[in-house]
C-alpha positions as CSV (number, residue, x, y, z in Angstrom):
1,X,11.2,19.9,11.7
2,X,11.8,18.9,8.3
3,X,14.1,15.9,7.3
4,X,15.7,16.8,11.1
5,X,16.2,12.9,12.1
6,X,17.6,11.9,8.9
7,X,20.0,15.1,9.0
8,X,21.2,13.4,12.4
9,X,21.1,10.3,11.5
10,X,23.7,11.0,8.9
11,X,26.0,11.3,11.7
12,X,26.1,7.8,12.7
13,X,23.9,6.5,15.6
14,X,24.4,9.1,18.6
15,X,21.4,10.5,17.3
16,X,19.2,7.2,18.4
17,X,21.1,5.6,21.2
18,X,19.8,8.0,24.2
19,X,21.5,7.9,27.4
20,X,22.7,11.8,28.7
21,X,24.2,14.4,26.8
22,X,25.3,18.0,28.5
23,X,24.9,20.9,26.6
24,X,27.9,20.6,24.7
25,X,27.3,17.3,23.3
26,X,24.4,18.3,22.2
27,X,24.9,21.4,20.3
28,X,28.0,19.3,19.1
29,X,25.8,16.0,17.6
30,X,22.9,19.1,16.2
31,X,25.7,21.3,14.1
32,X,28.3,18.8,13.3
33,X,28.9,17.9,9.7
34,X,26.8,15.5,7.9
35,X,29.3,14.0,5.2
36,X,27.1,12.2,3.2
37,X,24.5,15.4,2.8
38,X,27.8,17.4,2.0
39,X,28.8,15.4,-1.0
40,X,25.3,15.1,-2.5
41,X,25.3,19.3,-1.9
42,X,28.8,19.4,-3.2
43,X,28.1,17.1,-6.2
44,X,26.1,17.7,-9.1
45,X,23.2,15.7,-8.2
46,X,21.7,17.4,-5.6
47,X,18.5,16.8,-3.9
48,X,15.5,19.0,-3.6
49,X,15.3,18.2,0.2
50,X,18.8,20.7,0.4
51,X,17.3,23.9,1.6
52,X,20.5,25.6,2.5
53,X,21.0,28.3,0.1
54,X,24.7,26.9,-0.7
55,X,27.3,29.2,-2.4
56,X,25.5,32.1,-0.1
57,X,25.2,31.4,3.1
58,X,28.5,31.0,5.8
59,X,28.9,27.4,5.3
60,X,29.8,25.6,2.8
61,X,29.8,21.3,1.6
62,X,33.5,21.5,1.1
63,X,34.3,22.3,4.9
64,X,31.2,20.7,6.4
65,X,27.6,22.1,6.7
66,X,26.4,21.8,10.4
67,X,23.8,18.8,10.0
68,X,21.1,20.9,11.2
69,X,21.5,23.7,8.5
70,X,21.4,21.1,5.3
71,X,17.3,20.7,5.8
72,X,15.8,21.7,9.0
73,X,16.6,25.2,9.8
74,X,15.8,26.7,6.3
75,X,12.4,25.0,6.3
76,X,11.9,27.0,9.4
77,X,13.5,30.5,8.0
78,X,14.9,32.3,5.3
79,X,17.9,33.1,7.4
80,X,19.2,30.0,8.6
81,X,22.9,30.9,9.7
82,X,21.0,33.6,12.0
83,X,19.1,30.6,13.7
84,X,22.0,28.3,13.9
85,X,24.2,31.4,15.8
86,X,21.7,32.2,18.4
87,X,21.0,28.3,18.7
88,X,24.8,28.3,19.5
89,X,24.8,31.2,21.3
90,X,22.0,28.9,23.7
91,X,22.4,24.9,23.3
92,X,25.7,24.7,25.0
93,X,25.0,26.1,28.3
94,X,22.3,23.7,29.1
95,X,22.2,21.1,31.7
96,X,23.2,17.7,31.1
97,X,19.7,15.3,31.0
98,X,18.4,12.6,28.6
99,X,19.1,13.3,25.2
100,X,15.1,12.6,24.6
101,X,14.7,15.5,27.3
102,X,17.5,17.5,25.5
103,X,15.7,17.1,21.9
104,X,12.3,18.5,23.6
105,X,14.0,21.1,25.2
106,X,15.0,21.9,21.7
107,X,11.3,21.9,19.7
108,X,10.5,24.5,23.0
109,X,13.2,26.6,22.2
110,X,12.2,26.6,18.6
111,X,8.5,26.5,19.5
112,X,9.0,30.4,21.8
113,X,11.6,31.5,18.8
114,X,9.6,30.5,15.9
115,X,6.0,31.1,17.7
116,X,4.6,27.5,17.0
117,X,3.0,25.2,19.4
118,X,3.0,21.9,17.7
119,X,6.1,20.5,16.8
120,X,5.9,18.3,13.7
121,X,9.2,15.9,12.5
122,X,9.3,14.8,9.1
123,X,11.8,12.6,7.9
124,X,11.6,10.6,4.8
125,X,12.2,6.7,5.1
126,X,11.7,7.8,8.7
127,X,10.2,4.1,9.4
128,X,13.7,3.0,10.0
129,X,13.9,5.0,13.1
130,X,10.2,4.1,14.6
131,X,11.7,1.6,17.2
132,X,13.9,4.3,18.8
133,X,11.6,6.9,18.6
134,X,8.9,5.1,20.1
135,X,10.9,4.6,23.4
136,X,12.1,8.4,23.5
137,X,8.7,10.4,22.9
138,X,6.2,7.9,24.8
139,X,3.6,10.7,24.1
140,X,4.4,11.1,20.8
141,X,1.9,10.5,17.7
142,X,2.7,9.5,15.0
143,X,1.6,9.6,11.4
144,X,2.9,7.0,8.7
145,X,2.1,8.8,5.4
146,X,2.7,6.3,2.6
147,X,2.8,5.6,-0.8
148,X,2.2,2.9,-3.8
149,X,5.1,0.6,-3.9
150,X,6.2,0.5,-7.5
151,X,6.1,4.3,-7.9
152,X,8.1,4.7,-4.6
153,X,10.6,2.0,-6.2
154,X,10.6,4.5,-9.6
155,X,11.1,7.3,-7.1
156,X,13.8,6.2,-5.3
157,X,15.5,4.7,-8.5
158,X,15.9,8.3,-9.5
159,X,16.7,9.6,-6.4
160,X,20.4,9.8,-5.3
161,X,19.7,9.8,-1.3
162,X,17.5,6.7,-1.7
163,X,20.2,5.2,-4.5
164,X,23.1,5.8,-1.8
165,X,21.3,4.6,1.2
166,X,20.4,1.7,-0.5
167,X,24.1,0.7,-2.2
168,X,24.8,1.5,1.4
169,X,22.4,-0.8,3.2
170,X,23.8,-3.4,0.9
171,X,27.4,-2.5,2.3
172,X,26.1,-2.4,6.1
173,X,24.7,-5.8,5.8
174,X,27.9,-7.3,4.4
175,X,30.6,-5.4,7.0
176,X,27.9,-6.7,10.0
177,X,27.3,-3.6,11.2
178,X,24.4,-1.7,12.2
179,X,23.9,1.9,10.5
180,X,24.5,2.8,7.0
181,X,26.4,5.6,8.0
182,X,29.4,3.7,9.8
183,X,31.0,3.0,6.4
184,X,34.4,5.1,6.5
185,X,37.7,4.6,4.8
186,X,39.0,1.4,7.2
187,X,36.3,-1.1,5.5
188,X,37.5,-0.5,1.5
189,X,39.4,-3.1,1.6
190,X,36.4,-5.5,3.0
191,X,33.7,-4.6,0.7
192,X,33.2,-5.6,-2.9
193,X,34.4,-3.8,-6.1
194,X,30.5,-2.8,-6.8
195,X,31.0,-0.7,-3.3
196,X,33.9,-0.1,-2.7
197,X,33.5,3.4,-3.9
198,X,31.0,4.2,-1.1
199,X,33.7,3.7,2.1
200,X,34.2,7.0,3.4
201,X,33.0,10.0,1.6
202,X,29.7,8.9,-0.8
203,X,31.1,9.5,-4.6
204,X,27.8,11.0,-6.7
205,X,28.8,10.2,-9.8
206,X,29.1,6.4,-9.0
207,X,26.3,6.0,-7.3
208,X,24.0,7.4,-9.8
209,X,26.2,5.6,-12.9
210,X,25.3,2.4,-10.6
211,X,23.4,-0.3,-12.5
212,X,20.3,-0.9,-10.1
213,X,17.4,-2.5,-11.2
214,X,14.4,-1.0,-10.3
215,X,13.0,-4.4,-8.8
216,X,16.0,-3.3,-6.0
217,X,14.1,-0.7,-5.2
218,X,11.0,-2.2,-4.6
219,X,12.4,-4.9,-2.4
220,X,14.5,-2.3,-0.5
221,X,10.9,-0.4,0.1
222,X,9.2,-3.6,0.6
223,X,11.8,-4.2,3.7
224,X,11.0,-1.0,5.4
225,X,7.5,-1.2,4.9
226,X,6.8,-4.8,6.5
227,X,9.3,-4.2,9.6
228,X,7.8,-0.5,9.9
229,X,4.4,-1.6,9.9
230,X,4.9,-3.6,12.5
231,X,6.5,-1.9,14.5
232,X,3.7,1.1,14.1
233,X,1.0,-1.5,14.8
234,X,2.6,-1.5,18.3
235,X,1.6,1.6,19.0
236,X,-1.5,2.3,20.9
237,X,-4.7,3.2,18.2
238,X,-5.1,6.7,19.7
239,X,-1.4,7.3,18.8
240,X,-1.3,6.0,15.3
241,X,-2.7,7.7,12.4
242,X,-2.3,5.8,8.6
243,X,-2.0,8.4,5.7
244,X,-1.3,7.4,1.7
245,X,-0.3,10.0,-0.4
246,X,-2.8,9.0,-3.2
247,X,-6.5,9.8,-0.6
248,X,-4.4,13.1,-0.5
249,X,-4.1,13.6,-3.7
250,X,-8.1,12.8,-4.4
251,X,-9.1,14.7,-1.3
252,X,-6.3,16.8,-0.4
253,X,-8.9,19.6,2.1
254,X,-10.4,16.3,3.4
255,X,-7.2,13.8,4.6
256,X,-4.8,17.5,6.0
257,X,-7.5,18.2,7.8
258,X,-7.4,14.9,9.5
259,X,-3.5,15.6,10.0
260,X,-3.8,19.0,11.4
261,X,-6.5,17.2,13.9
262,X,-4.5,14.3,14.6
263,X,-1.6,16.8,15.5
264,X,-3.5,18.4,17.9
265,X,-3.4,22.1,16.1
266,X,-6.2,23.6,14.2
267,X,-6.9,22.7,10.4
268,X,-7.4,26.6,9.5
269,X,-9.5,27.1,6.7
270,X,-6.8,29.6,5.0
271,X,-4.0,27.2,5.3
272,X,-6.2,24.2,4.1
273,X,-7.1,26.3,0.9
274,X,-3.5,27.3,0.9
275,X,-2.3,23.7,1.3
276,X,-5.0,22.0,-1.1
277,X,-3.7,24.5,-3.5
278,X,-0.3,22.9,-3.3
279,X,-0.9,19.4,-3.8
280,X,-0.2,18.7,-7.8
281,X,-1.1,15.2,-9.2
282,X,1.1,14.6,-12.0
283,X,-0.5,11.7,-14.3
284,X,2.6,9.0,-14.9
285,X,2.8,6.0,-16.7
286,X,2.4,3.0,-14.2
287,X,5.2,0.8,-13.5
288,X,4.3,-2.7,-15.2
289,X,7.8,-4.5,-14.6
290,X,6.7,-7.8,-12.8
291,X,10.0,-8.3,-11.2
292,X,9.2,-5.0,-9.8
293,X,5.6,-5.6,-8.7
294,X,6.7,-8.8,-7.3
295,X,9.3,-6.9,-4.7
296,X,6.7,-4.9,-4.0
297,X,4.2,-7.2,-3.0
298,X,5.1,-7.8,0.7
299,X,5.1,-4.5,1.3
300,X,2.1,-4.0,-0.3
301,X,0.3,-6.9,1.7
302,X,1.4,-4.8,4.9
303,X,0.1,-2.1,4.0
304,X,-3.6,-3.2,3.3
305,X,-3.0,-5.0,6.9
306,X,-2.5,-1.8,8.7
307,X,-4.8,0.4,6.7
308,X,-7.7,-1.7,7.5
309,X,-7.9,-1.0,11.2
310,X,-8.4,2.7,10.7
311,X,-11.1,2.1,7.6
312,X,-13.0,0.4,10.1
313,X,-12.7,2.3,12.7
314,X,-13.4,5.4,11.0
315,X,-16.9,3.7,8.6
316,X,-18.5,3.1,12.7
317,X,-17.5,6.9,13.5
């Protein structure tokens, strides 16, 4: 389920804030729009996440993309609009329940469409929603897979998701409220002239012509790193599984075999050749900016803090 919180999330909370939705509300919250993804699709910055194939299929940025079509669906076929329509064709008619209850139903659904049997979500920056998640999917697991500091800070810097959720973070903070996403039109005239092009529908061009210093970045990562962390450290150790992108990158057959374990499916030697194959490493300067490696630092510490747990447990295995 690729990117499929983050798709939903871009709709404001209802994604997160459980209670019971009927069938309807539902299928409504899965294909509304997601207007921020629609103006990064529509602009001429567009991230690689975007799956849809945009100017082809039946939807289009311009009149809204159902949230569920930007990223997930085309990760899961080459004909996404044909999934969406028989997911509509479905969705609305079922019974009102939990909307933890409703989201399982829907990785089932998926699961006897698609044939799979291990439902995997994968959301970038998906630390953010860790609290909530933990108290819909007791029996989840879950896997934080991360990444050096400083060239996650040079990542997002280039990156115009990460560049408008941060500008919009900043916003958030200032208006008191409590997503990102509940910026519209009504707070322009409360925000400051550095933001105010972000109220209401997210203007590309700005945010990527924004003067951020990369040190930004790395205290913006360093944020969600500590409060992530400890919220994951919550979790019981059988349910917890600490990844970082570099051990896959040295031993990529090694650490996604450990994954495909940890998820309960079977690391199959074809699609661990197939997967190994995949994994580039792409030799970059490193970042040397000590404002930067300062921001970084916190969420550096954390880090090493919950890695060490799992090195020890796994040297006495």
């Amino acid at each position: 389920m690729n990117e499929f919180f983050t798709s939903l999330a871009c709709r404001g909370n209802a994604a997160f804030e459980g209670g019971v939705l009927d069938g309807n509300d539902f299928w409504s919250l899965l294909s509304g729009p997601a207007r921020p993804l629609d103006a990064i699709a529509a602009s001429g910055f567009p991230m690689p996440e975007l799956l849809y194939p945009y100017g082809q299929g039946r939807f289009g940025p311009e009149s809204g993309v159902p949230a569920i079509s930007h990223m997930a669906l085309p990760a899961l076929t080459a004909n996404p609009d044909t999934l969406h329509d028989e997911l509509a064709a479905t969705i609305p008619g079922w019974p009102a329940r939990p909307a933890a209850d409703q989201y399982r139903a829907l990785f089932a659904e998926l699961g006897q469409r698609l044939g799979g049997t291990v439902v995997v979500e994968r959301s970038g920056a998906s630390l953010a929603f860790l609290p909530a998640l933990r108290v819909m999917f007791p029996e989840a697991r879950f896997v934080h897979l991360s990444r050096s500091g400083p060239a996650c800070a040079l990542s997002m810097s280039r990156h115009i998701g990460f560049r408008t959720l941060l500008l919009r973070t900043e916003a958030m903070v200032l208006l008191g409220l409590t997503s990102p996403f509940q910026i519209g039109p009504e707070h322009a005239d409360s925000l400051p002239q550095h933001l105010v092009h972000l109220a209401g529908n997210v203007d590309c061009e700005f945010v990527m012509r924004a003067p951020i210093p990369l040190a930004e970045f790395g205290t913006f990562w360093s944020g969600l790193i500590t409060r992530g962390v400890e919220e994951f450290m919550h979790l019981p150790a059988e349910r917890r599984m600490a990844l970082s992108y570099e051990d896959i990158l040295d031993e990529p057959e090694h650490h996604l075999a450990r994954l495909a374990t940890f998820a309960e499916a079977e690391p199959y030697p074809a699609w661990l050749r197939d997967a190994a194959a995949s994994v580039i490493r792409t030799d970059r300067p490193p970042v040397t900016d000590p404002d930067t490696l300062a921001a970084c630092a916190p969420g550096e510490l954390a880090l090493q803090r919950q890695n060490q747990p799992f090195h020890s447990t796994e040297a006495t295995s």
